[in-house]
DOPA-327786 format. One record per residue (C-alpha): residue number from 0; residue in three letters; x, y, z. Coordinates in pm, 1 decimal. Layout:
N
 seq type        X        Y        Z
 NUM  ala        X        Y        Z
...
END
This chain:
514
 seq type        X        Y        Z
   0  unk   2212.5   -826.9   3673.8
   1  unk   1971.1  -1154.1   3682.1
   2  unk   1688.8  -1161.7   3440.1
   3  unk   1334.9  -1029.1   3515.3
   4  unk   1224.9  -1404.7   3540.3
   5  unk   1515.6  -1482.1   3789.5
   6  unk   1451.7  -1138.5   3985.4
   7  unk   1123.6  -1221.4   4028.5
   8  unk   1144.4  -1613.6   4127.1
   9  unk   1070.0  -1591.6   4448.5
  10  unk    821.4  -1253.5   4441.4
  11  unk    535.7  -1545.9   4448.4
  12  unk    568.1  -1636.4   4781.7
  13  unk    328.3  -1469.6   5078.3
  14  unk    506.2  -1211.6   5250.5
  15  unk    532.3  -1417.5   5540.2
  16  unk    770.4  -1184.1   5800.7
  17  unk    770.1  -1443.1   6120.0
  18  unk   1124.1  -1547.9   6041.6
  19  unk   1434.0  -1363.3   5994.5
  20  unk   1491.0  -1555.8   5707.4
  21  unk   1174.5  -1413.4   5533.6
  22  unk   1313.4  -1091.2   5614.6
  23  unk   1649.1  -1129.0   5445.6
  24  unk   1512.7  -1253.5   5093.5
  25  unk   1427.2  -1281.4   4823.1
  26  unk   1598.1  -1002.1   4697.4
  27  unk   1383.3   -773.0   4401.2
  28  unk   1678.5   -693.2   4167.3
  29  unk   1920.7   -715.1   4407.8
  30  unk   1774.6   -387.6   4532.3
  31  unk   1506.6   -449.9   4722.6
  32  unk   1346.4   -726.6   4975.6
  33  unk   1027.6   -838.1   5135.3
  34  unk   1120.9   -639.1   5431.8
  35  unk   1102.9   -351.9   5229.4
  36  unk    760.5   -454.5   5063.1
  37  unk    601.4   -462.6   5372.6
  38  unk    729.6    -92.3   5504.1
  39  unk    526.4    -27.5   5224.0
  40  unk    203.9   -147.3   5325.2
  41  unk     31.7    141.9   5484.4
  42  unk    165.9    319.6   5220.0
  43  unk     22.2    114.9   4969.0
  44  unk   -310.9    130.9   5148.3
  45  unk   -303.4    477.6   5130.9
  46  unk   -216.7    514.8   4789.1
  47  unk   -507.3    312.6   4693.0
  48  unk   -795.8    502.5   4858.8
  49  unk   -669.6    884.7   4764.5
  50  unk   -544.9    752.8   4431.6
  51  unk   -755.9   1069.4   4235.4
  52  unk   -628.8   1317.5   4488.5
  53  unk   -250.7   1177.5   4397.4
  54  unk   -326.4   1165.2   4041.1
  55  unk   -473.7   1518.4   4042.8
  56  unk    -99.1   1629.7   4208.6
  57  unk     53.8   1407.8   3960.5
  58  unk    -55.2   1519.6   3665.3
  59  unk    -17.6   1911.8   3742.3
  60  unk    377.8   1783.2   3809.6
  61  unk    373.3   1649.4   3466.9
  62  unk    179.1   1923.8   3297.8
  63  unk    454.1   2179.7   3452.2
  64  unk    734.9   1995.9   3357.2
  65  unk    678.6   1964.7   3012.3
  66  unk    435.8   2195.4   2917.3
  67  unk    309.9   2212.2   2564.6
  68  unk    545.0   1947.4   2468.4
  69  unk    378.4   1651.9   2656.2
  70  unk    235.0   1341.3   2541.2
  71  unk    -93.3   1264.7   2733.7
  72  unk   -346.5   1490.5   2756.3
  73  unk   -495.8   1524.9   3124.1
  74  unk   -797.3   1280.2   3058.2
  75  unk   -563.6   1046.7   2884.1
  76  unk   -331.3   1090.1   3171.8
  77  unk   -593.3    970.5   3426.6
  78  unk   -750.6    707.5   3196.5
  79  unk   -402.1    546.8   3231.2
  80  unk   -259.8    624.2   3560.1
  81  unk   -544.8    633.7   3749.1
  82  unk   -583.7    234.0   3692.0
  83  unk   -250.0    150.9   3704.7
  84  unk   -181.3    298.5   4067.7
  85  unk   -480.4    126.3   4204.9
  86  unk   -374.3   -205.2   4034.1
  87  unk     -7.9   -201.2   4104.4
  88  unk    -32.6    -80.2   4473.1
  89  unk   -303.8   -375.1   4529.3
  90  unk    -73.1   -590.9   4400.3
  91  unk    178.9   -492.4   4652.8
  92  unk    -95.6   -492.4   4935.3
  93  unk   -161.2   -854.3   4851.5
  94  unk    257.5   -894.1   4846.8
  95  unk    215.2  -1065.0   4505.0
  96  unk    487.8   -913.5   4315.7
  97  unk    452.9  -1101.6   4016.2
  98  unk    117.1   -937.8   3970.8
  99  unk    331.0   -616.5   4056.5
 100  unk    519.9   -675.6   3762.9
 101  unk    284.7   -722.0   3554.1
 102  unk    137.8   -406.3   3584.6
 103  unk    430.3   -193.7   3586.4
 104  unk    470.5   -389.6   3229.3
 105  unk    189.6   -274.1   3076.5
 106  unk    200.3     52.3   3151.8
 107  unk    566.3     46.2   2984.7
 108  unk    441.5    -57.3   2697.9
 109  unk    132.5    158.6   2695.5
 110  unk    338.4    473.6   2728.5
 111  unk    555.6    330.1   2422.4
 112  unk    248.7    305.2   2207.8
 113  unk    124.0    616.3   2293.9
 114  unk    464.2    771.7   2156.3
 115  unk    558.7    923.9   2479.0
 116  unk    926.9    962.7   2436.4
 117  unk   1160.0    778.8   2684.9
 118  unk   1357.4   1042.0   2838.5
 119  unk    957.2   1195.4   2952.5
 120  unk    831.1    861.9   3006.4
 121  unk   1161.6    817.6   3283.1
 122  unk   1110.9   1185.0   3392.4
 123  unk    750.3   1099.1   3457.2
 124  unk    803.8    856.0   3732.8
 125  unk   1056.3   1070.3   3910.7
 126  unk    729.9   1292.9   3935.9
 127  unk    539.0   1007.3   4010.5
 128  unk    725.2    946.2   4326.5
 129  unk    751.2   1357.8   4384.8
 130  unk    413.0   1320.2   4385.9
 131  unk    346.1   1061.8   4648.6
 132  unk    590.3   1217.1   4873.5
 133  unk    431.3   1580.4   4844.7
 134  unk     66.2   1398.4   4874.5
 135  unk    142.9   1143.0   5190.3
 136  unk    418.9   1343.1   5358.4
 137  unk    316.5   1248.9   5659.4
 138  unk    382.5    877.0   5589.7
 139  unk    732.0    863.5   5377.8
 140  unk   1028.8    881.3   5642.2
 141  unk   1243.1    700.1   5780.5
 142  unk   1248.7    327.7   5608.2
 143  unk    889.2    362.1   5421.2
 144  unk   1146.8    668.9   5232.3
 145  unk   1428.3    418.9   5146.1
 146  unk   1189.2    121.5   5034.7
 147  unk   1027.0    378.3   4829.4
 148  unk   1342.4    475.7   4662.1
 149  unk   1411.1    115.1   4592.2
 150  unk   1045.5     15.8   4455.4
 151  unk   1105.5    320.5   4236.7
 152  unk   1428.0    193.5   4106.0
 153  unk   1249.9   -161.6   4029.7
 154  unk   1003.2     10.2   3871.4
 155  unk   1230.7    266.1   3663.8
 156  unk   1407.4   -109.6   3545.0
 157  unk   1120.8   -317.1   3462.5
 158  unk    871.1    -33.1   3299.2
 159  unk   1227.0     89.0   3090.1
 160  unk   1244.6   -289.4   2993.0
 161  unk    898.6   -308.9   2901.3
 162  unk    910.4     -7.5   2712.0
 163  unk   1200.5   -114.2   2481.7
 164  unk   1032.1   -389.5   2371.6
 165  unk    763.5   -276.7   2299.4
 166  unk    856.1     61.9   2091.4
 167  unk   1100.9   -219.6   1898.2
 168  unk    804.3   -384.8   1814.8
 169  unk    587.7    -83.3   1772.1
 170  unk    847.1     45.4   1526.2
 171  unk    955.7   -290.4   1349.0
 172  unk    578.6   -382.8   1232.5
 173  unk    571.1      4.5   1109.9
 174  unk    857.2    -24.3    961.4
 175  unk    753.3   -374.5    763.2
 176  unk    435.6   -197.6    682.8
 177  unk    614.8    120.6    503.5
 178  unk    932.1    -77.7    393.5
 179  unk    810.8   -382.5    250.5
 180  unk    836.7   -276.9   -133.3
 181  unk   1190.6   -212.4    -37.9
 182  unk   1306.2   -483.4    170.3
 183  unk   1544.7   -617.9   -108.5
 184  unk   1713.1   -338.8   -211.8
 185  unk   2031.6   -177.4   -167.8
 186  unk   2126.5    124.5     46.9
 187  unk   2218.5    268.6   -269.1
 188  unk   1843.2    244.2   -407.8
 189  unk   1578.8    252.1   -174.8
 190  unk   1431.7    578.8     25.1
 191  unk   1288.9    418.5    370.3
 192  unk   1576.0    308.2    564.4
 193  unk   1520.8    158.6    901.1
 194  unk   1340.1    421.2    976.5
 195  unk   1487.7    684.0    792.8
 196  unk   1276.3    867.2    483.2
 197  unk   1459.2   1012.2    193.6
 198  unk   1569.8    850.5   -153.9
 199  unk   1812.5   1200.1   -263.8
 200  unk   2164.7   1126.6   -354.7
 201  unk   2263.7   1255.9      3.8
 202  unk   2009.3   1045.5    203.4
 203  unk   2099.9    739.2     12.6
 204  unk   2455.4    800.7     40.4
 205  unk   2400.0    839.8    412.3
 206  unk   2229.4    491.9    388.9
 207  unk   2539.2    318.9    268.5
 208  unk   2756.4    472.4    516.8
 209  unk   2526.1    341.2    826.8
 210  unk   2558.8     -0.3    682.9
 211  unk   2889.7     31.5    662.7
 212  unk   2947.6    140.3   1028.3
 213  unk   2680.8   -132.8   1108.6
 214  unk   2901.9   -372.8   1009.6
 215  unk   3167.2   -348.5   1230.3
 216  unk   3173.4   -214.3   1619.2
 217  unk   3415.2     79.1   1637.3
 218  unk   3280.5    385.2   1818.8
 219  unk   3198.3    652.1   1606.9
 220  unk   3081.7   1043.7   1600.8
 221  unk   2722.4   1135.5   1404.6
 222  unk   2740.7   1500.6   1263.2
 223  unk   2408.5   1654.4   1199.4
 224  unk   2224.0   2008.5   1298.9
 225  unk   1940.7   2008.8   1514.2
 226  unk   1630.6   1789.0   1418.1
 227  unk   1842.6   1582.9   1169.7
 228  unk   1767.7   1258.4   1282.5
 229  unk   2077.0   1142.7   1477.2
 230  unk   1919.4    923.1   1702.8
 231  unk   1732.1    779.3   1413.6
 232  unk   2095.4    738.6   1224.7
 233  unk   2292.6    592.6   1591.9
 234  unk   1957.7    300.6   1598.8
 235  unk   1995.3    254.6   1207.8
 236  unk   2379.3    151.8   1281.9
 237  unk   2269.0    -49.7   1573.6
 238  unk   2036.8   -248.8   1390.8
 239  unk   2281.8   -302.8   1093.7
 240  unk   2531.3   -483.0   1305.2
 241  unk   2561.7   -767.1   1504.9
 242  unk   2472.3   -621.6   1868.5
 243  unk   2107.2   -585.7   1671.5
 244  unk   1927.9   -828.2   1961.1
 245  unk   2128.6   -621.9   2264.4
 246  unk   2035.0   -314.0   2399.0
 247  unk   2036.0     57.1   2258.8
 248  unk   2008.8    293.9   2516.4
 249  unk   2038.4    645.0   2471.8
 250  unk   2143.3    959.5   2693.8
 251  unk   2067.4   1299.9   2599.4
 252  unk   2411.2   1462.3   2727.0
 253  unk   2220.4   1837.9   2723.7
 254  unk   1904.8   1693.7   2933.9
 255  unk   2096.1   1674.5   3250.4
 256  unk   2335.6   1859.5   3475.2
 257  unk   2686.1   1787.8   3431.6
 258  unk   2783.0   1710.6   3791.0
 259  unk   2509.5   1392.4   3706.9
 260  unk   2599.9   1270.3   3395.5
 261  unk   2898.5   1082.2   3501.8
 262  unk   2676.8    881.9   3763.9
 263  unk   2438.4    791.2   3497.4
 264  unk   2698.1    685.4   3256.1
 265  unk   2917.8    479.2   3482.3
 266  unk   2622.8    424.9   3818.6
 267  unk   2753.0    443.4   4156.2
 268  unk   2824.0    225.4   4473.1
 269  unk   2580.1    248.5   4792.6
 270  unk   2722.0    533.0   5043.4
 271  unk   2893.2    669.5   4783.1
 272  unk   2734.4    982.2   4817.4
 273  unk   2419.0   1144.2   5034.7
 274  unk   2118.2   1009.2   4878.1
 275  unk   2272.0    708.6   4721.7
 276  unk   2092.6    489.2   4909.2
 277  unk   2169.4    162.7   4630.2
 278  unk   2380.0     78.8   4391.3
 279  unk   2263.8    184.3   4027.4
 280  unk   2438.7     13.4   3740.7
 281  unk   2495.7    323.3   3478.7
 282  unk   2406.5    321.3   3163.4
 283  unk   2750.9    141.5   3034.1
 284  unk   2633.1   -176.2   3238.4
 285  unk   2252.8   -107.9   3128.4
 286  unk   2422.0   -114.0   2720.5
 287  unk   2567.9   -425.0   2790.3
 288  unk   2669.0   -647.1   2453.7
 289  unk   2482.9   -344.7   2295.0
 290  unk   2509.7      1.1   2178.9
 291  unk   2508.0    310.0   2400.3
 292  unk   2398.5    646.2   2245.0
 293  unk   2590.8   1007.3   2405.7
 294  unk   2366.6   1230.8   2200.0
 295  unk   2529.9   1612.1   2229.8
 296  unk   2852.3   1475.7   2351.6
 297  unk   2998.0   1842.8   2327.0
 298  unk   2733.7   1943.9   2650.8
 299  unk   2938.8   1684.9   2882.8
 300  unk   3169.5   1861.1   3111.1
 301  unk   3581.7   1817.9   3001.9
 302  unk   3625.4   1614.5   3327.2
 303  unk   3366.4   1336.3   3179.5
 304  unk   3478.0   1324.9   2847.2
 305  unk   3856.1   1229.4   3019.3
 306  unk   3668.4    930.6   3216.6
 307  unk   3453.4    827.6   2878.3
 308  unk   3797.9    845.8   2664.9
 309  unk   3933.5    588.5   2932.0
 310  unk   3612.7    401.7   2920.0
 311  unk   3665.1    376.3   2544.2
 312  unk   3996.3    317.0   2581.4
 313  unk   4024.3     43.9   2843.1
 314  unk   3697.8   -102.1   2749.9
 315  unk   3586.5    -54.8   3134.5
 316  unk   3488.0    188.7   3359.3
 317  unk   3507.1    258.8   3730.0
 318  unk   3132.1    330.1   3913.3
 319  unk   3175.0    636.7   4142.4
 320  unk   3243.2    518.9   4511.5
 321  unk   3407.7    222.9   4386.4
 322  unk   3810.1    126.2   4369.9
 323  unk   3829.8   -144.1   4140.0
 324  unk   3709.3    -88.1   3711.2
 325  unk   3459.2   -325.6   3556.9
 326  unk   3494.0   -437.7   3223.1
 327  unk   3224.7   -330.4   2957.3
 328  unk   3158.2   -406.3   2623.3
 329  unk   2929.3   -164.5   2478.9
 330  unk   2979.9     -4.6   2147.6
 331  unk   2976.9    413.3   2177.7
 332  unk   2827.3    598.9   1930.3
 333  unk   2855.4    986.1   2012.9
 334  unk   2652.3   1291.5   1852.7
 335  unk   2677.2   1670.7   1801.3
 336  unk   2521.8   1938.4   1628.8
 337  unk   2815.4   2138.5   1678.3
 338  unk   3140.0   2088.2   1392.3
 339  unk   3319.4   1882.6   1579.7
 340  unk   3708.5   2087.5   1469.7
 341  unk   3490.1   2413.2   1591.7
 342  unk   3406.7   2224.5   1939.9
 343  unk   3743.7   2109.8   1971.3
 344  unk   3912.6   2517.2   1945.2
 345  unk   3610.2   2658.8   2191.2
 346  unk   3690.0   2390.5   2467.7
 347  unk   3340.9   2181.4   2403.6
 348  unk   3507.4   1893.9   2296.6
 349  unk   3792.7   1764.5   2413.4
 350  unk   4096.0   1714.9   2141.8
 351  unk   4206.9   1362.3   2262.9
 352  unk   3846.5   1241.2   2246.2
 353  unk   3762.1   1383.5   1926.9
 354  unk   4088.4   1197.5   1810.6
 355  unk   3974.1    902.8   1903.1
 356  unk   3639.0    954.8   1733.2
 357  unk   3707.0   1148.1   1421.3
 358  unk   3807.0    782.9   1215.2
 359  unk   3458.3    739.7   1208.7
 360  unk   3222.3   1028.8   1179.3
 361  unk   2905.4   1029.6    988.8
 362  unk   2775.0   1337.0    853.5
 363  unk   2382.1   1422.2    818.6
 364  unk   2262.6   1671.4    546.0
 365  unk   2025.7   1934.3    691.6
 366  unk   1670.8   1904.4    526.8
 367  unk   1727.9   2191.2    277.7
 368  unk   2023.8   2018.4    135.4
 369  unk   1773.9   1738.7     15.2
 370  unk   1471.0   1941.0    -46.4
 371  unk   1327.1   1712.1   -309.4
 372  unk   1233.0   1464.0    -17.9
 373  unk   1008.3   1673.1    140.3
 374  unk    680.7   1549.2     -4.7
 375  unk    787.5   1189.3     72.4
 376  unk    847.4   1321.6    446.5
 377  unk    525.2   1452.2    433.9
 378  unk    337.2   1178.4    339.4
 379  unk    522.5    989.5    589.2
 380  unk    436.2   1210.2    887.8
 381  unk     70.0   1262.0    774.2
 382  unk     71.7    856.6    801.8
 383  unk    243.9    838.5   1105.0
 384  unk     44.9   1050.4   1286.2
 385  unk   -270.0    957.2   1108.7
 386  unk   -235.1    614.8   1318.7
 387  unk   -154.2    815.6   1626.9
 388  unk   -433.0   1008.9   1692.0
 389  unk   -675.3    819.0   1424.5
 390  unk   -782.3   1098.4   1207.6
 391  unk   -798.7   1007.3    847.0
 392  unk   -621.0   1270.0    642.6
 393  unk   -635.3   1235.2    285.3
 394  unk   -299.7   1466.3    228.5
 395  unk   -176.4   1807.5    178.9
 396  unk   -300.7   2079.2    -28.7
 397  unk    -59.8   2179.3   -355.5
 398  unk     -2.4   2550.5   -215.9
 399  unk     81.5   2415.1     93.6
 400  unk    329.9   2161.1     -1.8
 401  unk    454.5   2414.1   -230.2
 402  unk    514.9   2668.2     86.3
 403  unk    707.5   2374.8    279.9
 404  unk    901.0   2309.0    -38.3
 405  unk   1021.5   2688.0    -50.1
 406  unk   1105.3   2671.9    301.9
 407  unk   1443.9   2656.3    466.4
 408  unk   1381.0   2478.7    730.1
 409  unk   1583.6   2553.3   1057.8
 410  unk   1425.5   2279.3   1272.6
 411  unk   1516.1   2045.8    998.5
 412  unk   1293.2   1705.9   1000.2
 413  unk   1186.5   1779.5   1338.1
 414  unk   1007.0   2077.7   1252.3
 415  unk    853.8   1943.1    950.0
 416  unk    700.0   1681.9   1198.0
 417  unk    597.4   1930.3   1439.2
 418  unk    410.7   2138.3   1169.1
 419  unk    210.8   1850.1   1038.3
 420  unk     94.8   1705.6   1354.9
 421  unk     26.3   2058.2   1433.1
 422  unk   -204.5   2068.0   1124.6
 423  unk   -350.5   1738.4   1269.9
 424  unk   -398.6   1934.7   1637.0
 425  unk   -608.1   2216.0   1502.4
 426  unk   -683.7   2112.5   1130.1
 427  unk  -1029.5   1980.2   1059.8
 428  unk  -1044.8   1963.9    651.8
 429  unk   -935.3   1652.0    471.4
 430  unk   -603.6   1795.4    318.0
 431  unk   -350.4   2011.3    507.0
 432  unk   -361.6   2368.6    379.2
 433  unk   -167.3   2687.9    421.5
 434  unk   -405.4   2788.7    721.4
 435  unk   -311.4   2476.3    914.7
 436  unk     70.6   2544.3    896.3
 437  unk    236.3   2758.3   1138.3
 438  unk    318.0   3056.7    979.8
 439  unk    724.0   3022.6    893.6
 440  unk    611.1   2743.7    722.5
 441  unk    437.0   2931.6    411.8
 442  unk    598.4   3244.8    477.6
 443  unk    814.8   3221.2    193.5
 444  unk    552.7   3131.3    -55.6
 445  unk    467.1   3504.1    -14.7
 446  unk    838.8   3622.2     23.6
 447  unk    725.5   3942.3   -201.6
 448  unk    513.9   4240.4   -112.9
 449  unk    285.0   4389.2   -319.7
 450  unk    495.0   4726.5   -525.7
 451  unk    450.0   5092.3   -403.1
 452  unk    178.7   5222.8   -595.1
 453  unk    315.1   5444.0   -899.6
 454  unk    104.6   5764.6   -935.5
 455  unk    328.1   5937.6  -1194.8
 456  unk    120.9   5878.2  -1535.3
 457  unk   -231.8   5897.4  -1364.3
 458  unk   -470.1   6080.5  -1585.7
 459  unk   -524.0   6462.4  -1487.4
 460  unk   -280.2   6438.3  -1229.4
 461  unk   -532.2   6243.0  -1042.9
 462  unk   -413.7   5996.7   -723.7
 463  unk   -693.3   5775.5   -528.9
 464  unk   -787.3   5890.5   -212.6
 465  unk   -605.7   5699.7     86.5
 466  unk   -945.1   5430.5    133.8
 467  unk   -966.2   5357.0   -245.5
 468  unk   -578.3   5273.6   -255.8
 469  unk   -604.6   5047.5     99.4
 470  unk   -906.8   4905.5    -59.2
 471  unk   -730.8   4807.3   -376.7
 472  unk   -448.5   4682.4   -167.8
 473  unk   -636.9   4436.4     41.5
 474  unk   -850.6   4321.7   -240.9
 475  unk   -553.9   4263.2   -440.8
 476  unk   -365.1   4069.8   -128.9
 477  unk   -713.6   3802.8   -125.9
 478  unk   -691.9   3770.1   -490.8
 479  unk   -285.2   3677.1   -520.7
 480  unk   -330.7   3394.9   -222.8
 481  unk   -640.7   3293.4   -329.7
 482  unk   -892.7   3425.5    -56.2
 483  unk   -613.8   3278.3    186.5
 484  unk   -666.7   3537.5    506.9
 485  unk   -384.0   3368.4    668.8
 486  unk   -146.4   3433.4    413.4
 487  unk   -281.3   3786.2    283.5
 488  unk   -244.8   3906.9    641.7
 489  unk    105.7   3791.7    567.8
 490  unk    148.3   3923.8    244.9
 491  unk     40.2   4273.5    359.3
 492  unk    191.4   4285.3    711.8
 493  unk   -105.7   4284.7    888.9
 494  unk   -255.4   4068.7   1227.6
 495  unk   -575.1   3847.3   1075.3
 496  unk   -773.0   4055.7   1326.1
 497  unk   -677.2   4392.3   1129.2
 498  unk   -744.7   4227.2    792.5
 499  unk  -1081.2   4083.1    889.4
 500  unk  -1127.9   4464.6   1003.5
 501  unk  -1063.9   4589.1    627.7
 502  unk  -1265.7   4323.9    459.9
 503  unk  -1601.8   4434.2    681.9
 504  unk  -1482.8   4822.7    618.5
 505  unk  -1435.7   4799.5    269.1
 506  unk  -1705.4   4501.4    262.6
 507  unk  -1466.5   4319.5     52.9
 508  unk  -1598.1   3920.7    208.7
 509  unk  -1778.5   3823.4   -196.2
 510  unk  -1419.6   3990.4   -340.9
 511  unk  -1382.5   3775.5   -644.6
 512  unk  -1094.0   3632.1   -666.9
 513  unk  -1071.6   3565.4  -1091.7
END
């Protein structure tokens, strides 16, 4: 594939279509043409006046598809879409594609500070072009459809490009900026380690291992449960090693249907199948020189894994469509939150594969196996997402941190992050307390109930009426967490809303809490 520079050589000259010749090249990626770019015109035109109306339909796409768990919030989503339709598409109208690019660039690296993910960030301009189709129906058919498909591919390649770069250097001047009291020391020593936080015997253990594997470029397997970090761990080996300056690129194995994954892993030949109106590359050719992440191997169908195994094998693979195999070299590095042995005897994971991948298998401990890292994570996320949506947080409360310390922690890392940009969502104090956590998070601070009320040595024989015990109950519940409704309603069993009902029965709101 030429460089971006190279691809776009010729994109300076006018769209000039009186000569067959004009017609014919240059050639946009080897994908698409001036021929194509001026299909696109009307199009184009189009796009700029009803750009709100397509934004609008664009952003309830994007809202649907990903749902709580998305990025950009709608007026952030217009702020920077809105702009970058009307630019890009005038671009196009004047047939400068170097201005084209340009734009497309920025927006890459906009949506990698912003800390939209790259899988959504991808996803998002499928629905981009969704979008355009369901707004302008009546003008994509025919070849104004194909030329979209192929200014959607060039756009896919140079935003993806774009957006590598700049989360490396997003991430590397973070990483100086939280590392640099460490940069000299050992694996063995230190508790920041390209990117991942810990300094327990595991973690650091861990540490040595990755620069182990960094140092040489046999494909390997990373163990870990959910929310461990093993994308974190497969970039920490990539950056160890020699392919450092190539490309990582990573495939979440789960996030797609089987029947596609080969295609992305090994692209496809025009005509190979309906729809594949050019040639895509794959992700093999895409990881060129560098490192190519499978995370969730175990989710790929048995019929893959055989064609990755030769891949691995043969050092080559064979795009579908095609008859003749391309040599690759890409180191793999594979993932699972299954045990691999368990995988193997359910039919997840093939044996022959796993052979190949078990001389080299890294193993993550789950959070709760390195507990005494927490409050470094913490102070790490609170940081971290400080900078991101530039609320000044001082820290986290002690009873809090001691409720996330007691914790087990299912979601691992992940959830930890979740719950303290969750405090940062709908906190508003300057520490993180026990109201701002969701409520696993503290629940086992308060792990036991108040006892059953013992009646057997009152005086006379005499037992509180049912109103003084509840009122004793509930008074008792604010006092042991502190005047902590949250966490009393927990304690006791109760919704908030039927606590805040006792305290006005019982008038219970100046309880003191000594």
């Amino acid at each position: 594939m030429p460089s971006n520079d190279a691809a776009c050589a010729g994109a300076s000259r006018s769209l000039d279509l009186s000569s067959d010749d004009a017609r014919r090249t240059p050639r946009y990626f080897h994908i698409m043409s001036d021929l194509d770019l001026d299909q696109l015109r009307s199009l184009a035109k189009t796009t700029v006046a009803r750009r709100r109306e397509l934004v609008s339909r664009f952003y309830r796409n994007y809202a649907l598809s990903f749902g709580d768990a998305r990025t950009l919030s709608e007026p952030e989503f217009v702020q920077l879409f809105e702009p970058a339709v009307e630019q890009s598409k005038s671009a196009l109208l004047r047939g400068d594609f170097d201005e084209y690019r340009l734009h497309v660039t920025h927006l890459g690296e906009s949506l990698a500070k912003r800390g939209m993910p790259l899988e959504e960030a991808v996803a998002t301009l499928q629905l981009y072009k969704e979008s355009l189709r369901g707004v302008f129906a009546e003008e994509v058919s025919g070849g104004v459809d194909a030329a979209l498909d192929r200014l959607a591919q060039v756009r896919v390649l140079l935003m993806m490009s774009a957006y590598l770069q700049s989360h490396s250097a997003v991430s590397g001047a973070r990483l100086v900026a939280r590392q640099s009291e460490a940069a000299n020391l050992p694996p063995a020593a230190t508790s920041r380690f390209h990117g991942l936080v810990g300094g327990a015997p595991d973690m650091r253990q861990l540490y040595q291992r990755i620069q182990a594997a960094g140092a040489v470029s046999c494909n390997l397997l990373v163990v870990g449960e959910s929310g461990t970090g093993k994308e974190l761990v497969a970039r920490a080996i990539h950056e160890c090693g020699p392919r450092r300056g190539k490309p990582f690129v990573a495939l979440n194995c789960a996030a797609l249907p089987k029947d596609l994954i080969e295609s992305e892993l090994f692209g496809y030949k025009r005509g190979a199948f309906s729809g594949a109106t050019a040639e895509h590359l794959g992700l093999f050719r895409a990881a060129e020189g560098g490192t190519l992440f499978l995370d969730e191997i175990t989710e790929m169908d048995a019929a893959t894994q055989s064609k990755l195994l030769r891949a691995l094998q043969e050092r080559a693979i064979r795009p579908v469509g095609s008859t003749q195999e391309q040599p690759v070299d890409v180191r793999v590095i594979a993932s699972t939150n299954r045990d691999p042995k368990e995988a193997v005897a359910d039919g997840h994971l093939r044996s022959d594969l796993y052979y190949r991948l078990q001389a080299s298998v890294l193993n993550i401990p789950a959070l709760r196996e390195h507990r005494e890292d927490i409050p470094m994570l913490v102070d790490h996320f609170i940081a971290l997402f400080g900078e991101r949506v530039g609320r000044n947080v001082a820290g986290i409360d002690q009873s809090a941190l001691e409720a996330m310390m007691q914790y087990s922690w299912p979601g691992n890392v992940r959830e930890l992050a979740n719950a303290i940009e969750g405090a940062f969502t709908f906190g508003k104090a300057p520490l993180i307390g026990l109201d701002d956590l969701p409520a696993p998070a503290f629940a086992a601070n308060l792990q036991r109930r108040p006892p059953v009320m013992d009646f057997s040595g009152a005086a006379n024989g005499h037992v509180p009426s049912f109103a003084d015990a509840e009122r004793d109950l509930v008074a008792g519940a604010l006092r042991k967490t502190n005047g902590n409704k949250v966490a009393a309603a927990q304690l006791l069993g109760v919704s908030r809303k039927k606590l805040y009902a006792k305290i006005a029965k019982y008038s219970l709101a100046g309880v003191s809490l000594d």
